[in-house]
C-alpha positions in Angstrom: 0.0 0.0 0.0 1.5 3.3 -0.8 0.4 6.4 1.2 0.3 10.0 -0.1 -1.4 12.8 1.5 -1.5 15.7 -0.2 -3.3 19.2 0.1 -6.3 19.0 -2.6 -6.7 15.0 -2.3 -6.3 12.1 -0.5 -5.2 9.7 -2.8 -6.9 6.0 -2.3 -4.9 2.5 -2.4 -5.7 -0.7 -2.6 -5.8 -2.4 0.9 -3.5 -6.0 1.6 -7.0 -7.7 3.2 -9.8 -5.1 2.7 -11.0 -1.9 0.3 -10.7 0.5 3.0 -8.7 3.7 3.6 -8.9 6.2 6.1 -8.2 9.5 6.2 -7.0 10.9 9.7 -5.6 14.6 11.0 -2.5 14.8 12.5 -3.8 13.9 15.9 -4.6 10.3 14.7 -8.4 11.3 14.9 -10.4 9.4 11.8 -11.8 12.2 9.5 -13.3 10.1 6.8 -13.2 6.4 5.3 -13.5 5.1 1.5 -14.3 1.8 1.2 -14.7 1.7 -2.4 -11.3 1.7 -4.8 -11.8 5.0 -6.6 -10.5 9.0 -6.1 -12.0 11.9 -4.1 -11.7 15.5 -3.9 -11.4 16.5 -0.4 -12.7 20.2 -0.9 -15.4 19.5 -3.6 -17.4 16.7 -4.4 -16.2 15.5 -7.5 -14.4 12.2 -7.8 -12.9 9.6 -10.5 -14.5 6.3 -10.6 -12.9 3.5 -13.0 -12.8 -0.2 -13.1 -9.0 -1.4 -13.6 -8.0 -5.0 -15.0 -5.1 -5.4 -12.0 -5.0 -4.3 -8.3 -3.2 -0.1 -8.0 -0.1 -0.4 -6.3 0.5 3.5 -6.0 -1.2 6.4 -7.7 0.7 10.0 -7.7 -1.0 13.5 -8.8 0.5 16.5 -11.1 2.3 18.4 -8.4 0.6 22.0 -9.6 -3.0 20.6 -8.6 -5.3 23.4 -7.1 -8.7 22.6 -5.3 -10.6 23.8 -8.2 -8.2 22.4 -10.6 -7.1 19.3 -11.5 -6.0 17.8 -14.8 -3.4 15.1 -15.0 -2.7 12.1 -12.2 -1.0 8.4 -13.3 -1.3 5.1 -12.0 0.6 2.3 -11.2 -0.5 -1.3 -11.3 0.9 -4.1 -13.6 0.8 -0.3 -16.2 1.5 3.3 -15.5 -1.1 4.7 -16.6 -1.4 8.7 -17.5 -5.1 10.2 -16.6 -5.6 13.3 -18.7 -8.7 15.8 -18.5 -9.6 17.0 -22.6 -11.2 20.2 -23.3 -14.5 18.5 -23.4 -13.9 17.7 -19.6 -13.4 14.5 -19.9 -10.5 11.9 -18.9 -8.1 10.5 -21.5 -5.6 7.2 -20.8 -2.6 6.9 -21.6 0.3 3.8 -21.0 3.8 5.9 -20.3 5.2 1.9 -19.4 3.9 -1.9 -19.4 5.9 -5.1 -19.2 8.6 -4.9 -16.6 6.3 -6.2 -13.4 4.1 -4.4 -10.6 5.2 -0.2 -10.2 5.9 0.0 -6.9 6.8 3.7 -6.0 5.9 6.7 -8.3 7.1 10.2 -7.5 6.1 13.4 -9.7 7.8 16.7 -9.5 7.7 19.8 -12.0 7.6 17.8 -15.5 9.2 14.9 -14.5 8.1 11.7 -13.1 9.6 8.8 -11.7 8.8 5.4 -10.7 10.3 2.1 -9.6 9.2 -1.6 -10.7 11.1 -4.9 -10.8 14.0 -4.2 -13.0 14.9 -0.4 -12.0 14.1 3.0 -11.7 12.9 5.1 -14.7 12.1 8.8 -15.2 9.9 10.2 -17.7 9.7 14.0 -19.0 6.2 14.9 -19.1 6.9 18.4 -21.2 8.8 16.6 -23.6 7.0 13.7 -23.8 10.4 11.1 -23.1 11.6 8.5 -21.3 15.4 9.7 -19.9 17.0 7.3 -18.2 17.0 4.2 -16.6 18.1 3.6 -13.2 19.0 -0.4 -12.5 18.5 -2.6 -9.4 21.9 -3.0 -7.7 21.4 -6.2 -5.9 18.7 -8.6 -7.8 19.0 -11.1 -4.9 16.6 -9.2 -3.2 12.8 -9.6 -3.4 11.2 -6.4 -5.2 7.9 -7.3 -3.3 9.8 -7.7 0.1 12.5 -4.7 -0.1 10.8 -2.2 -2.4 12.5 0.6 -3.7 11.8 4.2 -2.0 11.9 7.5 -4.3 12.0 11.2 -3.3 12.5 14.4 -4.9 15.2 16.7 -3.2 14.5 19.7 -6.2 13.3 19.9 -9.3 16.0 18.2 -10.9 17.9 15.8 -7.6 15.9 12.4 -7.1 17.0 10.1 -4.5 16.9 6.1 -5.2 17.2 3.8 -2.0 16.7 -0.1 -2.5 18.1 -2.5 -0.6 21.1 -1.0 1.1 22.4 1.1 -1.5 21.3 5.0 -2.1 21.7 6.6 -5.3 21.2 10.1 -5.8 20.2 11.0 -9.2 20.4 15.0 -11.2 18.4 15.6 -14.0 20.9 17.7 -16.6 20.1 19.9 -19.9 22.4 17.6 -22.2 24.0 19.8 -24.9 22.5 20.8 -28.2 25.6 19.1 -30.2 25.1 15.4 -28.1 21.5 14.9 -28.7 20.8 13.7 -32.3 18.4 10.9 -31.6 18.9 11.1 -27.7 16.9 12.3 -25.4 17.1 16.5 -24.6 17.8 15.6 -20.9 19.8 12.9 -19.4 20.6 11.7 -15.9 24.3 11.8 -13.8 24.4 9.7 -10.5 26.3 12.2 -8.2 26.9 10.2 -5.2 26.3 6.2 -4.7 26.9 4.6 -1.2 25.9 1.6 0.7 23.9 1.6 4.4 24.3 -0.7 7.1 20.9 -1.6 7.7 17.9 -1.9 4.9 16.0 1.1 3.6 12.3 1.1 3.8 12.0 4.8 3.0 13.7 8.3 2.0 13.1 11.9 2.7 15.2 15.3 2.2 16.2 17.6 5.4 18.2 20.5 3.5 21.4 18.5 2.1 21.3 15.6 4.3 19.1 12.5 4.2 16.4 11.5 6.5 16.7 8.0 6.4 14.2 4.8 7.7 16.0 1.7 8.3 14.8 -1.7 8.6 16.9 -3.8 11.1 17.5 -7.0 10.8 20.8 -8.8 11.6 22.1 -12.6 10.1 20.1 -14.5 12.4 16.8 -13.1 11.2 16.2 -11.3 14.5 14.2 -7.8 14.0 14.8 -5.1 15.6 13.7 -1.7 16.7 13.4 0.5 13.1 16.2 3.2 13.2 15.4 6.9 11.8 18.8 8.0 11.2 19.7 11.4 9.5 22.8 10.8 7.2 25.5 13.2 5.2 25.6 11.8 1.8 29.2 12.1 0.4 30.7 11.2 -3.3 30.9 7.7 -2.1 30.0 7.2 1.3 28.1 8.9 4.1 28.1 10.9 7.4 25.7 9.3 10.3 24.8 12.9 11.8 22.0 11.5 14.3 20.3 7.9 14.5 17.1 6.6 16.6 15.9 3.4 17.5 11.9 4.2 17.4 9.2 1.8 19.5 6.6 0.7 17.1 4.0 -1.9 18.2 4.9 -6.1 16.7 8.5 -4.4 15.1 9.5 -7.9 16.0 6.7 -9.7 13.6 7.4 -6.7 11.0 9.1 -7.0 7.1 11.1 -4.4 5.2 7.8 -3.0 3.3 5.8 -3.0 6.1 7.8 0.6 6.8 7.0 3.8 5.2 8.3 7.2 5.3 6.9 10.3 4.1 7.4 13.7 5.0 5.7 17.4 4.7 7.6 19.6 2.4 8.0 23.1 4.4 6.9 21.9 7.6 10.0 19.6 8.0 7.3 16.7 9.5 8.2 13.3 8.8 5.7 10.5 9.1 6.7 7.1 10.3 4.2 4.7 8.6 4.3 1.0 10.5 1.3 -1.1 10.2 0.0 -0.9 14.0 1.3 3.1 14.3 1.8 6.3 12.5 4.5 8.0 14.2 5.5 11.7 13.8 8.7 13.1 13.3 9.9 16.7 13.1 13.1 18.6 13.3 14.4 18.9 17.2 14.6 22.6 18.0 17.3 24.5 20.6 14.6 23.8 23.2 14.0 20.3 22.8 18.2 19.8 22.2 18.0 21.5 26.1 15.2 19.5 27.4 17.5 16.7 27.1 20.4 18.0 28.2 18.3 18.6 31.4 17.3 15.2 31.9 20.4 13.9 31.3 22.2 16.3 33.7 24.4 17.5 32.0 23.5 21.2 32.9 26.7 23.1 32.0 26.0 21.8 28.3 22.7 23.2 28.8 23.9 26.6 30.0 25.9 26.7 27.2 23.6 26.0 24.3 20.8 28.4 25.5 23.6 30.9 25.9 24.2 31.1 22.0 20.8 30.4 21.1 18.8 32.7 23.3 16.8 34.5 20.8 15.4 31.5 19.7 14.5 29.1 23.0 10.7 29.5 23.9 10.3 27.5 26.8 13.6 27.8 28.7 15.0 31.0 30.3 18.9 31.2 30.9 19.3 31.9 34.2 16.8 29.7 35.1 18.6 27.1 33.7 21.8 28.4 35.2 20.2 28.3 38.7 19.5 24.7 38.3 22.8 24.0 37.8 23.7 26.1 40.2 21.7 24.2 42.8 23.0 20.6 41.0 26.0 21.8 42.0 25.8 22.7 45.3 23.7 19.0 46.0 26.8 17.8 44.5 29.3 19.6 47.1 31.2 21.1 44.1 31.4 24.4 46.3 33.8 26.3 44.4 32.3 25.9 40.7 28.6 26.8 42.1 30.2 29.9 43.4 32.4 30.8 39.9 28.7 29.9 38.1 27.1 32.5 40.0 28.9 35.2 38.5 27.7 34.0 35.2 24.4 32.7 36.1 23.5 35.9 38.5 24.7 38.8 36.6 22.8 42.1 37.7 20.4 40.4 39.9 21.2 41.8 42.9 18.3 40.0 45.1 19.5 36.4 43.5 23.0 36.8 44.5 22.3 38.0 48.3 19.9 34.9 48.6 23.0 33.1 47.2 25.2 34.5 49.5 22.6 33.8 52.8 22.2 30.1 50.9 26.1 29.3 51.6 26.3 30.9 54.6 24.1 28.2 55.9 26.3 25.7 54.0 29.1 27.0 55.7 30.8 28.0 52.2 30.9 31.8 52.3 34.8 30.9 51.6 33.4 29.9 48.3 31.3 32.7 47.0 33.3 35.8 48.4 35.9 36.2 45.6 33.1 36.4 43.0 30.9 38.4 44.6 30.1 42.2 42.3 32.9 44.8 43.7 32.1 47.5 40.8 29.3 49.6 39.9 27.1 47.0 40.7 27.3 45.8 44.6 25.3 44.7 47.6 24.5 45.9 50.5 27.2 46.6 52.8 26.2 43.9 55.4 26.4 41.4 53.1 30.4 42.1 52.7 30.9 42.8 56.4 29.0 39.4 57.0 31.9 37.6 55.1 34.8 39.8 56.8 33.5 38.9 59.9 33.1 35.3 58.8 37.1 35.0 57.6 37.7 37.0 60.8 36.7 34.4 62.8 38.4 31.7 60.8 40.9 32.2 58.3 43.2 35.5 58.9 44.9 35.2 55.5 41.7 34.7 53.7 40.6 38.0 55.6 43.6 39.8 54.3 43.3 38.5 51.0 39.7 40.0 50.8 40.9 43.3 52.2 43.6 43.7 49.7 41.0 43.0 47.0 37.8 44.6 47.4 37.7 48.5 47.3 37.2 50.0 51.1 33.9 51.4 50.0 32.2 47.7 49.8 31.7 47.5 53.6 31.8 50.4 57.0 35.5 50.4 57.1 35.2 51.3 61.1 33.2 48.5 61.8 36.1 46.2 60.5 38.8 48.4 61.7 37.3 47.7 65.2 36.9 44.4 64.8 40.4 43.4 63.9 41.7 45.8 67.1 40.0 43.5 69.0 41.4 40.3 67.5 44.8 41.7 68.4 44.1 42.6 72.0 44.3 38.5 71.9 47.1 38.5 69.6 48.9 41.9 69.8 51.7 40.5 67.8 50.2 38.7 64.7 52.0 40.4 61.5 48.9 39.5 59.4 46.3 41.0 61.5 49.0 44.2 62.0 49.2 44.4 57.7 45.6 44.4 57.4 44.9 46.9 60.1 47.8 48.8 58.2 46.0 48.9 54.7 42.3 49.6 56.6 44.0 52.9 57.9 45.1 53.2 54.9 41.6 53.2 52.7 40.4 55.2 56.3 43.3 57.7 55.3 44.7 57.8 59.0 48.3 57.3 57.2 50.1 58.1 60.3 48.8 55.0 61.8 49.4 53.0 58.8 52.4 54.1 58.4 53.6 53.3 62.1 52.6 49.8 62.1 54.6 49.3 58.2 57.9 50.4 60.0 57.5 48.6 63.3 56.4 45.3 60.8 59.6 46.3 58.7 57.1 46.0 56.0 58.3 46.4 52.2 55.2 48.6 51.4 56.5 51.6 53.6 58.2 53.4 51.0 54.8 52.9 49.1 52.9 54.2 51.2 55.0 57.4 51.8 55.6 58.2 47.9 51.9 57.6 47.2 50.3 59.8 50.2 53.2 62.4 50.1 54.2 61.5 54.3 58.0 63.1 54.6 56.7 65.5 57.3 55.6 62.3 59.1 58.9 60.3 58.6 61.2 63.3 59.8 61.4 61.6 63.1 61.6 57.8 61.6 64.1 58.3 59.4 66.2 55.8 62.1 63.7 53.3 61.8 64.0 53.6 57.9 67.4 53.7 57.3 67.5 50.5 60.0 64.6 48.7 57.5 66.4 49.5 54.0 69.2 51.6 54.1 69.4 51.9 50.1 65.9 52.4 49.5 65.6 55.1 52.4 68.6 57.0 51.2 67.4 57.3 48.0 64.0 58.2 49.0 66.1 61.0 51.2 68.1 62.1 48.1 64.7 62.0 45.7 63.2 64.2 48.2 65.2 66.8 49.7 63.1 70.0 48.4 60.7 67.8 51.2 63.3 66.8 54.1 66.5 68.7 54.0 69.9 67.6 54.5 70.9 69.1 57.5 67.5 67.5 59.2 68.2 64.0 57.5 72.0 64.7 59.1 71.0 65.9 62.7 68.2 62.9 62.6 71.3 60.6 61.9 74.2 62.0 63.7 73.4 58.9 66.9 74.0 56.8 64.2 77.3 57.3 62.3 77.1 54.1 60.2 73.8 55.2 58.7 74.9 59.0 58.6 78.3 57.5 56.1 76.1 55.5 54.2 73.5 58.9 53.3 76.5 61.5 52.8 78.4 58.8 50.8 75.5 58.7 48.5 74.8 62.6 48.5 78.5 62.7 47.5 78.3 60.4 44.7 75.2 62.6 43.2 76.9 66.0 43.6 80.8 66.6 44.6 79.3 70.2 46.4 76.3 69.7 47.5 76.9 68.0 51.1 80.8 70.0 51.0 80.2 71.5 54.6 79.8 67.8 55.9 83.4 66.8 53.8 85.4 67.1 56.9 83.0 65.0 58.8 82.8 62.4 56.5 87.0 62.1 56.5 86.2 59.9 59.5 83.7 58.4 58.7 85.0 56.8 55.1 88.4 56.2 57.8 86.1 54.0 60.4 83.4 52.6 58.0 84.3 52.5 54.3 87.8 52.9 54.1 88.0 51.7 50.5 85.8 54.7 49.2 88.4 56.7 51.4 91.1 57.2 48.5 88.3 57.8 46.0 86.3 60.5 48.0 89.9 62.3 49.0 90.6 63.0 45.1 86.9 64.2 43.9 86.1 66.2 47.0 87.5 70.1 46.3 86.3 70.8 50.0 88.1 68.5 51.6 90.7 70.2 54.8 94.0 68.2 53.2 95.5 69.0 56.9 92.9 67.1 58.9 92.6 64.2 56.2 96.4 63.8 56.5 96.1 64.0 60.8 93.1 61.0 60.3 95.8 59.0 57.9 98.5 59.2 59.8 97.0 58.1 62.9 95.5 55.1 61.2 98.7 54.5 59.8 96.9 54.8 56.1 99.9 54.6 53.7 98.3 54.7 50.4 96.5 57.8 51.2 98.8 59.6 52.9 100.8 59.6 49.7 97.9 61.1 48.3 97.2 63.8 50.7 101.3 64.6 50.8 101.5 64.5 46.6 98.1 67.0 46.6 99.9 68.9 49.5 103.3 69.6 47.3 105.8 67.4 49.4 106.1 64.9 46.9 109.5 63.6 48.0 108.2 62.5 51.7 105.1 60.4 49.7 108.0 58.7 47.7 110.0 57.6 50.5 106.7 55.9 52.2 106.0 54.8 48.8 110.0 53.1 48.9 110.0 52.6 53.0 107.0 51.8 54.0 105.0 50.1 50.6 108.0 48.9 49.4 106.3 48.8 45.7 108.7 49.7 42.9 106.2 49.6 40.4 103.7 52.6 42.8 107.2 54.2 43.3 107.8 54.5 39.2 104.1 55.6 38.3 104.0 58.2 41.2 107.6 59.4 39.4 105.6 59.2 36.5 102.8 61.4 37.3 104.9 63.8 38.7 107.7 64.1 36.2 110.3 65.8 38.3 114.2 65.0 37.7 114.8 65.4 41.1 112.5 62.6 42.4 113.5 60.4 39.7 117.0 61.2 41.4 115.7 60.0 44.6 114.2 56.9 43.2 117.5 55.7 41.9 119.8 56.8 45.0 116.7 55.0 47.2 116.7 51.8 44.3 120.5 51.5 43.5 121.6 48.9 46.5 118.4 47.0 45.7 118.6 45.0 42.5 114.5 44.0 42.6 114.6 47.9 42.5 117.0 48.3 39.8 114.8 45.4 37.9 111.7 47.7 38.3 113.4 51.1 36.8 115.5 49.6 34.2 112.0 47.9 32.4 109.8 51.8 33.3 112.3 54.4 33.4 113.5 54.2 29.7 111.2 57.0 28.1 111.3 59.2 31.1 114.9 58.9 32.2 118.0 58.1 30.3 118.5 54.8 31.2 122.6 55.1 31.0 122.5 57.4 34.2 120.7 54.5 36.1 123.5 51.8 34.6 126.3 53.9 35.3 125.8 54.1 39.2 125.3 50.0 39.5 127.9 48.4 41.4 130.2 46.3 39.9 129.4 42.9 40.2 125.9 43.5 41.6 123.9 40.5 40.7 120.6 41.4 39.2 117.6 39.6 38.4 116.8 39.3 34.7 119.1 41.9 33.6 119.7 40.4 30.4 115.9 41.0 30.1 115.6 44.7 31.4 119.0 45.1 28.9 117.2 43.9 25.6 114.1 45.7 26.9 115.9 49.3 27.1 117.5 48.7 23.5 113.9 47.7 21.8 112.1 50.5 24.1 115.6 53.3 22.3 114.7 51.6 18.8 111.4 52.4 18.8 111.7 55.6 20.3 114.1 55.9 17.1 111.4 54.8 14.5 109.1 56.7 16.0 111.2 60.0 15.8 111.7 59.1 12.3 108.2 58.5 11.5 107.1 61.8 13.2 109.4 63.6 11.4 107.9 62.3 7.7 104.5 63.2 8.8 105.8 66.5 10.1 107.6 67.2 6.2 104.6 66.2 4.5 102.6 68.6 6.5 104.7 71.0 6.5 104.7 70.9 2.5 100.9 70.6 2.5 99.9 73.6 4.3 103.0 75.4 2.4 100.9 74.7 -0.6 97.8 75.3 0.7 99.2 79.0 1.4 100.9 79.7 -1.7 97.3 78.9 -3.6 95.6 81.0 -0.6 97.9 83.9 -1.3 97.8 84.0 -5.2 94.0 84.5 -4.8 92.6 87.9 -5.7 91.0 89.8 -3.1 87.9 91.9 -4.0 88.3 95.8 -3.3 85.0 97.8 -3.9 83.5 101.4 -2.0 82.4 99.6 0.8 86.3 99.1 1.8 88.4 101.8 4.3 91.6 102.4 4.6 93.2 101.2 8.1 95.1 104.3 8.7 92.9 107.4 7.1 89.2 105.6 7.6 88.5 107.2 4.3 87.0 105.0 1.4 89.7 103.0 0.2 88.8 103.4 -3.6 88.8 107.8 -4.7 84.7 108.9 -5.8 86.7 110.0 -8.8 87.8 106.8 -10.7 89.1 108.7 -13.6 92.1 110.3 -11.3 95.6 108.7 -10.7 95.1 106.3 -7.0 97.6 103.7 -5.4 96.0 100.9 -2.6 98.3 98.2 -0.6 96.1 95.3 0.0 97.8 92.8 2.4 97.0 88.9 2.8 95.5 89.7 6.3 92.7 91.7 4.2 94.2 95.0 5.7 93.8 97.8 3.2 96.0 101.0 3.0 96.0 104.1 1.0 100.0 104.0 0.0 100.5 107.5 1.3 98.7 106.6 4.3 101.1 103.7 4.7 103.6 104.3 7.7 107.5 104.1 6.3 108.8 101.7 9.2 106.6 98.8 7.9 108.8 97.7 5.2 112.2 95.2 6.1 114.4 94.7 3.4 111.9 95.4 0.6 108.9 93.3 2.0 106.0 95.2 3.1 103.9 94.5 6.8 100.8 95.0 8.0 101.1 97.8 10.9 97.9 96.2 12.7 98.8 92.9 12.6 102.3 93.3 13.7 101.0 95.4 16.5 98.8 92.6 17.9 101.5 89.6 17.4 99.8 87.6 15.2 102.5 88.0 12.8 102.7 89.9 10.3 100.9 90.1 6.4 102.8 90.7 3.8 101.4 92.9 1.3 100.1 91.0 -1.6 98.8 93.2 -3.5 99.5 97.2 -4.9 96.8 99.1 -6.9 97.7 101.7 -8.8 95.9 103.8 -11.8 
């Protein structure tokens, strides 16, 4: 029996044990029964009646019927048949096919229309009148009458072919005008052809996938449940995209062709056709999708998928949802992802998230929910925040401090907390996390002097913080002590960064108990400016002597304020060689700071670079008398003193027979050290000729130039124009190479020396004087 409903008629089959048919609506209730074999209109009361010579198998209308017209319909028995209505109203036959068995299936769409019997599939082109192609049956092993072949339309031109287990779909093409000769004007290309698992008992389209009813039926016979699957149909294969098992009544007792589908174009219904049950299938909206999730608990899923499709869920509401995964959560005792959810889930709802709140605090879990509570624009009501200090208070003082740190002062009465956490510390006066948090509610309070008391008695690292952000020198004028005892470098350059705020002399008067610290802050004022501490330079002479000795040296040659008498008093009493020398050097006895450097060092190679520095014969003397009884000594000079002293003066006063270490050495060192002071003499003296010749003949060219002489000139002597208003009479001009011009009579006679002319001006000043390079005369 083949089933069609369509919008104008209700087309009529042939019953397996009885000439009935009945129509129902799609609530299953009976609207009518025909228990005759023959066609009715369902709007009007017109129908077809005709005796046929076989049993009709399937019977398919023109796809353009209208309620009040109707034209064309074929038939399908042993014969399609093609029912026609003339122009005298009356019905014409006509055979499209005979001979090849019973039609099982016939599907019409636009001018084409196709049907299945024993042998294949064949389509016929109603506007042209042809038969186009001819689809065969893949596996002939089958029973027609048992596995029947299932047709649908996708478009106007795709049909789908499903027998057995193998799916064919089928486009209709325009074949081209050179090809057809005798052939057909259309002809047929099989896209995609794939095999199924299970046994097709019917076909329907769902945008470019396949809704597909299966019959199941393993190798031992045994029937099972009939599986509506939807499928992706690739070039040769396909894509299961969903599959279920439906629960028809006697699916055990039940055959291939006792399963049809059909399905409502535009409505996306599908109707399951068994012979005890009709069962309805339609496309499984967001809602439905979420209804499961539900019931299968899997609620985050849920959340999710009404999340992106909120515009189009009817019956669900987001946060709904999210509060019943919220409260699966929290059955489930996962506290701490309940909590994150509710900053999802809650969003503005301010009266949701304090019952949340009062909901864990009977759990016990306010840990949970605090660090997602709302802290912006967007908060609760203060109690609800002091609640949860008070909570943590009790319980967990680094969780306290965390929140404190983290949630703006203006959440909660910052007094009520700030007395609260005195009190814990009347138990526990000495608890440094209690102290820190006290420190930072001051702090939000701005009572910085308090803060800023309990940061230096904690040593805490946020002092300096705290005083750069809130601008609190004049409170730390009488802390500086318990600064510098904290962080000396940090607090001295805090000083230093800030003196237009605490002064020097207050920093040094604050520090003068405590010399170490006092050092440390004028060494560093030093090394920022040489002058601007210079009234504490005498000071600080002892205090470089008793705590940084090694800066001693350095801070003795930079410092230009530094009382060279009292520095050398401090050396001398500490017995401070190296800078004694100095201070004796600076002071102009330079012959007492190379005997210490001799006596008391006993360090040639200081005693030859002091010599050095100074460059004096007579301490060179010294060194030599001082070195000559001493051959490490004598070593020492004769590998320096060769470019400063002549080395034969040194040689000439060495005992005979004095035994020297490595004088071969020193020997062959003093004649390389003479060559190259040869070669270099040499080499200085061919750059200085080519120079020399150079900027000779730079000059020459310089002073064969012309030099321009207009009315703008004077003469140097007279002041007067150098050039006479009256070109036409007699004139004579000296023009020297220093650009000095002269009338000639205003030229003085001394300024000539054995016929070569000077320049009076230049002469007088020393800069030597210009020749004259140049007399005009006329």
């Amino acid at each position: 029996m083949s089933l069609q409903l369509q919008e104008i008629f209700f087309i009529l089959s042939l019953c397996l044990h009885q000439h009935i048919v009945f129509l129902l609506d799609i609530q299953g209730n009976i609207t009518q029964k025909f228990e005759i074999v023959q066609v009715f209109g369902l709007y009007t009361r017109e129908g077809f009646h005709e005796n046929f010579d076989c049993p009709i198998k399937v019977v398919a209308l023109h796809p353009q019927f209208t309620k009040s017209n109707y034209k064309q319909f074929v038939t399908g028995g042993n014969k399609l048949l093609l029912y026609e209505r003339n122009w005298l109203n009356r019905w014409k036959t006509c055979v499209l096919h005979e001979g090849e068995g019973t039609i099982t299936n016939i599907q019409w769409r636009a001018n084409l229309i196709a049907w299945a019997n024993n042998v294949g599939v064949k389509i016929y082109d109603f506007s042209t009148k042809q038969r186009i192609t001819n689809v065969l049956r893949d596996n002939v092993s089958l029973r027609p009458d048992m596995y029947p072949c299932s047709l649908c339309w996708k478009d106007n031109t795709t049909l789908i072919v499903g027998w057995g287990t193998s799916i064919k779909i089928c486009v209709v093409k325009e074949r081209n005008a050179t090809e057809m000769r005798d052939l057909p004007s259309r002809y047929v290309e099989i896209v995609s052809a794939f095999e199924t698992e299970f046994f097709i008992s019917g076909l329907a389209p769902l945008a470019d996938q396949l809704v597909t009813l299966f019959f199941v039926k393993d190798h031992m016979d045994f029937r099972a449940r009939p599986r509506l699957d939807i499928i992706q149909p690739l070039a040769e294969n396909c894509e299961e995209i969903s599959s279920d098992a439906l629960t028809v009544r006697n699916y055990q007792d039940n055959e291939c062709r006792d399963y049809r589908l059909e399905h409502s174009e535009g409505e996306s219904l599908f109707y399951i056709i068994s012979p005890k049950d009709i069962v309805v299938a339609k496309e499984r909206d967001q809602d439905d999708h979420i209804d499961w999730l539900l019931e299968k608990e899997k609620y985050e899923e849920a959340l999710m998928a009404a999340e992106i499709s909120f515009k189009n869920i009817k019956r669900h509401d987001v946060q709904k949802i999210g509060m019943e995964y919220i409260n699966h959560l929290v059955k489930k005792g996962d506290y701490d992802i309940a909590a994150r959810k509710c900053q999802k889930v809650l969003g503005k709802n301010m009266e949701l998230w304090e019952n949340e709140v009062y909901r864990f605090k009977t759990i016990g879990q306010l840990k949970a929910i605090s660090q997602y509570l709302p802290r912006g624009d967007l908060r609760l009501r203060p109690a609800i925040y002091e609640m949860i200090l008070h909570d943590f208070l009790q319980t967990d003082y680094e969780g306290f401090a965390t929140l404190i740190r983290e949630w703006p002062g203006e959440l909660y009465n910052n007094m009520a907390i700030v007395q609260a956490v005195t009190d814990h510390l009347k138990k526990d006066p000495t608890n440094s996390t209690l102290l820190t948090t006290l420190a930072e509610l001051y702090t939000y309070d701005q009572r910085y002097d308090k803060a800023l008391e309990i940061y230096l008695r904690l040593r805490h690292k946020d002092v300096y913080q705290l005083i750069h952000r809130h601008n609190l020198f004049s409170s730390i004028e009488d802390k500086i002590v318990l600064l510098m005892d904290f962080d000396k470098e940090k607090a001295v350059d805090m000083l230093l960064d800030n003196e237009d705020k605490i002064s020097t002399d207050k920093v040094v008067e604050e520090l003068a108990d405590r010399p170490e610290l006092l050092h440390v802050y004028l060494h560093k004022l030093f090394k920022r400016d040489h002058h601007k501490g210079q009234k504490y330079h005498e000071r600080q002479i002892g205090l470089y002597a008793e705590y940084d000795r090694p800066n001693l040296l350095p801070f003795l040659r930079d410092s230009t304020h530094c009382p060279l008498e009292k520095a050398l008093e401090i050396c001398q009493q500490r017995n401070f060689v190296e800078e004694t020398v100095f201070l004796l050097s600076r002071m102009g006895n330079c012959r007492r700071a190379l005997q210490m450097i001799m006596e008391e060092l006993e360090d040639v190679g200081k005693a030859i670079e002091f010599a050095k520095e100074q460059d004096d014969a007579e301490l060179w003397e010294d060194l030599i008398s001082y070195s000559i009884d001493k051959p490490p000594f004598i070593t020492g000079l004769l590998n320096n003193i060769g470019t400063h002293v002549d080395p034969i003066l040194l040689i000439n006063r060495i005992k005979e027979g004095m035994e020297i270490p490595n004088l071969r050495d020193s020997l062959v060192k003093i004649l390389q050290d003479y060559n190259l002071q040869i070669l270099l003499r040499e080499g200085c003296k061919k750059i200085l000729v080519a120079d020399s010749l150079s900027l000779l003949q730079k000059m020459h060219r310089t002073q064969m130039r012309g030099v321009r002489v207009d009315e703008e000139n004077i003469c140097e002597s007279c002041h007067a124009t150098i050039l006479p208003s009256d070109m036409a009479k007699s004139f004579s001009v000296v023009v020297f190479h220093c650009r000095h011009m002269f009338h000639k009579e205003c030229l003085p006679s001394p300024g000539t020396f054995h016929g070569v002319q000077f320049c009076n001006i230049c002469s007088a000043k020393r800069r030597g004087p210009g020749s004259g390079i140049l007399e005009m005369k006329k």
